[in-house]
C-alpha positions as CSV (number, residue, x, y, z in Angstrom):
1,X,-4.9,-20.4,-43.9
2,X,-2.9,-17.9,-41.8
3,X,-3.4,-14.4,-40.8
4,X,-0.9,-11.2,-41.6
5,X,-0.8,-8.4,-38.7
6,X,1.1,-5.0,-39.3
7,X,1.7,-3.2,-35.9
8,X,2.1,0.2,-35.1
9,X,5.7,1.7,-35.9
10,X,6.1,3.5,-32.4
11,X,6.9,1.6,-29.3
12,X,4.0,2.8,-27.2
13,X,1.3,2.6,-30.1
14,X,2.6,-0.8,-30.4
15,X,1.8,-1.8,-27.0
16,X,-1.4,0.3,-27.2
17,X,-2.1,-2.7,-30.1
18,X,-1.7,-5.7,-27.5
19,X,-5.3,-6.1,-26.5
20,X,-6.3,-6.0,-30.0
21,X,-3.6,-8.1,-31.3
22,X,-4.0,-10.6,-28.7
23,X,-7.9,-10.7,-29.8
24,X,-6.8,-11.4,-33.5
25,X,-4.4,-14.5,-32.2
26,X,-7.4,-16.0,-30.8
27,X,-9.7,-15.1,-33.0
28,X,-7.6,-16.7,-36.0
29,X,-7.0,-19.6,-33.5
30,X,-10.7,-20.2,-33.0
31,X,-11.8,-19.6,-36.9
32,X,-8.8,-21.1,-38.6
33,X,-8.0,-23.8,-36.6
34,X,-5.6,-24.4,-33.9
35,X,-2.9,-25.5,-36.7
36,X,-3.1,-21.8,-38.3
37,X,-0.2,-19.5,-38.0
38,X,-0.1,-15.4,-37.6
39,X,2.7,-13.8,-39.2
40,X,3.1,-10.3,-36.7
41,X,5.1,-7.4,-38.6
42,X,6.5,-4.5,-37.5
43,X,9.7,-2.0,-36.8
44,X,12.8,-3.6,-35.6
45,X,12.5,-1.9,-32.2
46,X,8.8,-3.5,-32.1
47,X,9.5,-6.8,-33.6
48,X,12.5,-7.4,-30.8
49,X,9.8,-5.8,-28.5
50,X,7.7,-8.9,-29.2
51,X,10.0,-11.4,-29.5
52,X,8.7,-14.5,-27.5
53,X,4.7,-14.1,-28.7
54,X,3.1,-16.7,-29.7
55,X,3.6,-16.2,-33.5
56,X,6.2,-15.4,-36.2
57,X,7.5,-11.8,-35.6
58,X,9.2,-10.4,-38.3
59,X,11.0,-6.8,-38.5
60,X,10.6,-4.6,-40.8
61,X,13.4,-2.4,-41.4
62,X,12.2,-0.4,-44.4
63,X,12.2,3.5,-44.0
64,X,11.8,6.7,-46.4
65,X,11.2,6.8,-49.8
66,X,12.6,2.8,-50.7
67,X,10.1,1.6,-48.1
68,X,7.0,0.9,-51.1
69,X,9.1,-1.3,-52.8
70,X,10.8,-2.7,-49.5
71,X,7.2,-3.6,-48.6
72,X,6.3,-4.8,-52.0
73,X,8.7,-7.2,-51.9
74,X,8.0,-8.0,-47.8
75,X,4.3,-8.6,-48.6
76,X,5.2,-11.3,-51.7
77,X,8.0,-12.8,-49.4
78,X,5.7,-13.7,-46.8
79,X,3.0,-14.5,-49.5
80,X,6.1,-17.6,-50.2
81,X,6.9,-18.1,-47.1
82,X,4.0,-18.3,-44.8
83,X,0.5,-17.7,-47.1
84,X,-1.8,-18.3,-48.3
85,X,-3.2,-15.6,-45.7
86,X,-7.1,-15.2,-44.7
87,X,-6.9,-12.2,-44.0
88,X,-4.5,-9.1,-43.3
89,X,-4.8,-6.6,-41.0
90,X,-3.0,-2.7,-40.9
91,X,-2.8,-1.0,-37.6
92,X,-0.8,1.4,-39.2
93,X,-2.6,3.8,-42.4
94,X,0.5,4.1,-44.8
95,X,-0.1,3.6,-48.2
96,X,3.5,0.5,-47.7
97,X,1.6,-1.2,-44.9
98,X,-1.7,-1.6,-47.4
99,X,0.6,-2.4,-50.1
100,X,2.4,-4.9,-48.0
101,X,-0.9,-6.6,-47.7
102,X,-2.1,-6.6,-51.3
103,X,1.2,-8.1,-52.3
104,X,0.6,-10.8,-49.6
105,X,-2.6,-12.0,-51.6
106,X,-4.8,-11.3,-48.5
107,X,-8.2,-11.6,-49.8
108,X,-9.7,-9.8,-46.6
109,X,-8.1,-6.4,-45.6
110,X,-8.9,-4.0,-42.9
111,X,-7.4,-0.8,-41.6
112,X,-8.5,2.5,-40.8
113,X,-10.0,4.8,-43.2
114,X,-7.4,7.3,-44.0
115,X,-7.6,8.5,-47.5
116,X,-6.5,7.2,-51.1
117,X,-4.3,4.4,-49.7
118,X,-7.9,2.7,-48.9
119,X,-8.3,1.7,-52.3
120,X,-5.6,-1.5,-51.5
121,X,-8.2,-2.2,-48.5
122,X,-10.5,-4.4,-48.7
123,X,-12.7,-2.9,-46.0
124,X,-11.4,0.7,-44.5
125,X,-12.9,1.5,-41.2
126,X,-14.6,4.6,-40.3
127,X,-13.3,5.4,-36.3
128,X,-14.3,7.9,-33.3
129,X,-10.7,9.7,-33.6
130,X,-11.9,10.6,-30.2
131,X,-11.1,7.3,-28.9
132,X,-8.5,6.1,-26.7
133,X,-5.6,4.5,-28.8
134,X,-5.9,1.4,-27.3
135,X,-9.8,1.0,-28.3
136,X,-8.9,2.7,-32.1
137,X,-6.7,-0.3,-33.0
138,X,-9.5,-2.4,-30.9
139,X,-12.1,-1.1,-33.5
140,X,-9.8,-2.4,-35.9
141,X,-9.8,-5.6,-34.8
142,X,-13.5,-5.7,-34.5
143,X,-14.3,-5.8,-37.8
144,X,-12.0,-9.0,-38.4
145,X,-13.6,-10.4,-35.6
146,X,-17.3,-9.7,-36.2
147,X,-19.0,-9.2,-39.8
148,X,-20.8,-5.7,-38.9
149,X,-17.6,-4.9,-36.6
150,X,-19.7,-5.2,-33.4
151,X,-17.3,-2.9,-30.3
152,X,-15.8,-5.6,-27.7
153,X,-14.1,-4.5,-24.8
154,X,-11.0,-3.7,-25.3
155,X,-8.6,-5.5,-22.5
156,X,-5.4,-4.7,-20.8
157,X,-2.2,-4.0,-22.4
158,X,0.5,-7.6,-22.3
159,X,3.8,-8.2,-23.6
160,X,5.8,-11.6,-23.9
161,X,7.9,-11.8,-20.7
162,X,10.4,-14.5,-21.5
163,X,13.2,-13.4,-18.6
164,X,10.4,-14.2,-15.7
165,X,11.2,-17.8,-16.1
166,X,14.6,-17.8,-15.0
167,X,16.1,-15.8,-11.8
168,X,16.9,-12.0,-12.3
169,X,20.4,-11.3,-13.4
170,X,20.4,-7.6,-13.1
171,X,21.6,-6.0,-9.9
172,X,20.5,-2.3,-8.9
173,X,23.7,-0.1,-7.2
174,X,23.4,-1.2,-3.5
175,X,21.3,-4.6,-4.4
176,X,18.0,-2.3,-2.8
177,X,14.7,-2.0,-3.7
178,X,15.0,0.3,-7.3
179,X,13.2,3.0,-9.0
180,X,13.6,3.5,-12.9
181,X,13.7,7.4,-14.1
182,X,13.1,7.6,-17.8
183,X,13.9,11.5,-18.9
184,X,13.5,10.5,-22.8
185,X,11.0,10.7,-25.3
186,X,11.6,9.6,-28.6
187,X,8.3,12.3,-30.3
188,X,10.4,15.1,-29.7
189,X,11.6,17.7,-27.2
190,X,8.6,18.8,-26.4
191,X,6.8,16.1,-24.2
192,X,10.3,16.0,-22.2
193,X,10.4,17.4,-18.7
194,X,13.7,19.0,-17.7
195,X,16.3,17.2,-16.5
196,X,17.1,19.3,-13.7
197,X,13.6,18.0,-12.5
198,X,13.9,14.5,-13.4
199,X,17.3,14.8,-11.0
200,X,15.5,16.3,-8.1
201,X,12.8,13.4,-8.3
202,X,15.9,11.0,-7.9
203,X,17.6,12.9,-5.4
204,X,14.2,12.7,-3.2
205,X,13.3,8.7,-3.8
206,X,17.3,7.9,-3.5
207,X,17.1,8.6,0.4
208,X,14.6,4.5,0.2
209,X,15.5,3.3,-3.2
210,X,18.3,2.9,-5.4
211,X,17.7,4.5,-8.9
212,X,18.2,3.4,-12.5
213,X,18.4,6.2,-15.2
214,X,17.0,4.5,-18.4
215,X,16.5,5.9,-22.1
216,X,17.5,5.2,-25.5
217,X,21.0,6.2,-27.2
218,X,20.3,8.9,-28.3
219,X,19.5,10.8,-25.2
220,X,23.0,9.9,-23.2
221,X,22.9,13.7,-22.8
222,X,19.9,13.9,-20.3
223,X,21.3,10.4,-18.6
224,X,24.8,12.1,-18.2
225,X,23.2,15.2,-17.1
226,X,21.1,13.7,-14.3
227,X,23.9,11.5,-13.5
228,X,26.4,14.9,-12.6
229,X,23.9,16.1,-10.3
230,X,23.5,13.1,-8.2
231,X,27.1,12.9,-8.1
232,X,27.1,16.4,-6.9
233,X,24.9,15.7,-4.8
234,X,26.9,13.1,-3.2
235,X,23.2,10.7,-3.9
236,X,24.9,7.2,-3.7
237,X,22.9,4.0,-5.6
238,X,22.5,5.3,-8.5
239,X,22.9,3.9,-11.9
240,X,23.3,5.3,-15.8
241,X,21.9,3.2,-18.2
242,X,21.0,5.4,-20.6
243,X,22.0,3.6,-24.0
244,X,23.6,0.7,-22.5
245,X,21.0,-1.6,-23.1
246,X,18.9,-3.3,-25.3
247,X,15.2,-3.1,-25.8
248,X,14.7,-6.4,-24.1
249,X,17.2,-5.6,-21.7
250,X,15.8,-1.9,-20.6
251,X,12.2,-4.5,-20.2
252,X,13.7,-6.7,-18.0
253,X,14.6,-3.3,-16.0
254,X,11.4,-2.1,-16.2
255,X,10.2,-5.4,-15.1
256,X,11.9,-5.4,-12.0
257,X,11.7,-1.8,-10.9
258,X,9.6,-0.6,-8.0
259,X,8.2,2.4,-9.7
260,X,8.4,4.6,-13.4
261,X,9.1,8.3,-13.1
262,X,8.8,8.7,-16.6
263,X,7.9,11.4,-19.2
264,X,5.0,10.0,-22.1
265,X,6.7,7.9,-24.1
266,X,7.0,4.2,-25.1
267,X,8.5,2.6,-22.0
268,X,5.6,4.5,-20.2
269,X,3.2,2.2,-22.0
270,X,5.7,-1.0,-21.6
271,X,6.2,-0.6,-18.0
272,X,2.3,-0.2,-17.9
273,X,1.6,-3.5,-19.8
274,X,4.4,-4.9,-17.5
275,X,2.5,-4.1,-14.6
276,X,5.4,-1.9,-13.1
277,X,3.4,1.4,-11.0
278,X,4.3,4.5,-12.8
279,X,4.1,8.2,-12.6
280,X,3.5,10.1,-16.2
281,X,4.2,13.6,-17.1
282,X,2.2,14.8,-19.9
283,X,2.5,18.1,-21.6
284,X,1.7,18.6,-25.2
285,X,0.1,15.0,-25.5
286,X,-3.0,14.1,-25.1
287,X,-3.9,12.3,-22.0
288,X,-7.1,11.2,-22.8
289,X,-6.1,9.4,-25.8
290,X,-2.5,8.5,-24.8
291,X,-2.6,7.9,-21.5
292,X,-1.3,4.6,-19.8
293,X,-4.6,1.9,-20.9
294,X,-6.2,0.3,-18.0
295,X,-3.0,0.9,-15.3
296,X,-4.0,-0.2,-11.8
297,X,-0.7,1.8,-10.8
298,X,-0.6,5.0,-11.8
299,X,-0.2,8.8,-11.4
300,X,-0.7,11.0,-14.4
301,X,1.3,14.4,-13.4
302,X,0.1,17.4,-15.8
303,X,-0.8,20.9,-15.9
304,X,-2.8,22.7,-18.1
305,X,-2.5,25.6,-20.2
306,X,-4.6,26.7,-23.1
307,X,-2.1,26.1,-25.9
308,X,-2.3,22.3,-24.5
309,X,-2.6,19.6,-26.0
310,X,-0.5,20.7,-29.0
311,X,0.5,17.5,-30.3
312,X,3.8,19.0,-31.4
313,X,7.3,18.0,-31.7
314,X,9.0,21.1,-30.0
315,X,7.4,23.5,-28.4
316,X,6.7,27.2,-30.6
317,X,6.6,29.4,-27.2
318,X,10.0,30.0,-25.2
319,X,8.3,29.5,-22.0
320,X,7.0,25.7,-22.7
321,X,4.9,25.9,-19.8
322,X,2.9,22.4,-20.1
323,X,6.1,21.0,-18.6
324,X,8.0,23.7,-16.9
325,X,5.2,24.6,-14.9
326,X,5.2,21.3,-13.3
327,X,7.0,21.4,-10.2
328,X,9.7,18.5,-8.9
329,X,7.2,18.1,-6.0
330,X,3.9,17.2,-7.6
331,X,5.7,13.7,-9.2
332,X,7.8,13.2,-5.9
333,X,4.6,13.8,-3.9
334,X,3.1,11.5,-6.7
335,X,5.8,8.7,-6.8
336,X,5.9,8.3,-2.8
337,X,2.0,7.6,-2.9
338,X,2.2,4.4,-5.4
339,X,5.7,3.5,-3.5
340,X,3.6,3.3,-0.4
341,X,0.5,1.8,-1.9
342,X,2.7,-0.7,-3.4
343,X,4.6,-1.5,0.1
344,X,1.4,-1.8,1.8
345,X,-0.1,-4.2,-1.1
């Protein structure tokens, strides 16, 4: 008997899923036998971001209105391929995922209570949506893991970190200590901190550090952007990577950096799990719930204003002031604290 996982769609939820995946992989382990196999599911961007776990990762690369049949036909696939499964698992509450696991012939279901989509659960679990992230999918997994869902503690965030086994092949501008600036966020416009800002922060730590500029491709515009102000600036050791890399790739970065100047967002939580000091920016998110899980390095850099946290997309009011009020100062004053902590360590 094996066990089906679906993980979070996001990037940073995904991580936020680690402790509670990685308590599911030995809880299968311990209860199924050490022979057993888990079948981990999830977006492409999260199934290459777990490539190298200790289980079969497979993407799932169905979106909009095909995606219930696309998971239909993932959940009897896997059913052939890799069943018959003891039990599945949904950190995610579409009404696909749960139908994903019926068609996998899972007797034993879990998720979160949601709504109508519980009906294709076998047990839907009633959560504090107060929680932090990291515990909710934890909750999840405690009723897998114990009959009356007894709370565990809910560890640190991991990620499989194949590259650490050979030496590093990537090379900052002047072969100096680096800093990674991440100006992105994939939510929307609204947790992102200007630019401008994100420029001054490099201009500062670019005097002790060469700096990386990382993101996704589809904000090249912000990584250009930053880019023409160093330049004007006449800041040397400096390099875009904005949409030059791959997921694994923009990890290994991460990996290797000094320190993450970074707005909230998934390689927030990656650089987190990696261990890699970070300063966060949060605006319109919800620090409490979102913030980096159990980081021993870092800085969260926010200010608040009534209309805060909004949880939206883009922001309704011109002035946007949960990030435009936050000076270029506070996260260099911020970043040079954890660059020094982590010097001294």
């Amino acid at each position: 008997m094996n066990t089906l996982i679906r993980m979070p769609n996001w990037l940073g939820d995904a991580v936020m899923a680690t402790p509670a995946l990685r308590c599911l992989l030995d809880h299968a382990r311990d209860r199924l036998g050490r022979d057993s196999a888990a079948v981990v599911v999830g977006s492409p961007a999260v199934a290459e971001m777990l490539s190298g776990l200790d289980a079969h990762v497979v993407a799932d690369p169905s979106k909009g209105w095909r995606r219930a049949g696309g998971n239909w036909r993932l959940g009897r696939r896997l059913r052939r391929e890799h069943g018959p499964f003891a039990w599945g698992v949904a950190f995610t509450a579409s009404f696909p995922t749960r139908l994903m696991l019926s068609a996998s012939g899972a007797p034993v279901r879990v998720g979160a209570r949601r709504g109508l989509a519980d009906a294709l659960l076998t047990q839907a679990v009633t959560i504090d949506n107060k929680l932090h992230v990291a515990e909710f999918y934890q909750r999840i997994a405690d009723h897998v893991i114990s009959p009356d869902g007894t709370a565990t503690s809910t560890g640190a965030t991991c990620l499989p970190t194949p590259w650490r086994k050979s030496p590093a092949n990537l090379a900052s501008p002047s072969h100096r200590p680096f800093v990674a600036i991440n100006p992105g966020a994939t939510y929307g416009s609204a947790k992102r901190w200007p630019p401008d800002r994100f420029a001054e922060v490099a201009r500062a730590l670019g005097k002790s550090h060469d700096v990386v500029i990382v993101g996704g491709p589809g904000e090249r515009e912000m990584g250009d952007h930053i880019e023409r102000r160093l330049i004007e600036w006449g800041v040397a050791g400096h390099r875009n990577l904005v949409g030059k890399t791959s997921l694994r790739e923009l990890m290994e970065w991460l990996d290797r950096a000094e320190l993450l100047v970074t707005n909230d967002s998934g390689p927030m939580h990656i650089a987190n799990a990696l261990g890699t000091p970070l300063v966060a920016i949060f605006g319109p998110t919800n620090h409490l719930k979102t913030c980096p899980w159990r980081g021993e390095a870092v800085e969260l850099v926010r200010r608040p204003v009534a209309c805060a946290p909004c949880m939206k997309r883009r922001c309704p009011f011109p002035h946007h002031a949960c990030m435009n009020d936050i000076p270029s100062a506070d996260v260099i004053a911020a970043a040079q604290r954890l660059l020094c902590r982590h010097q001294a360590a």
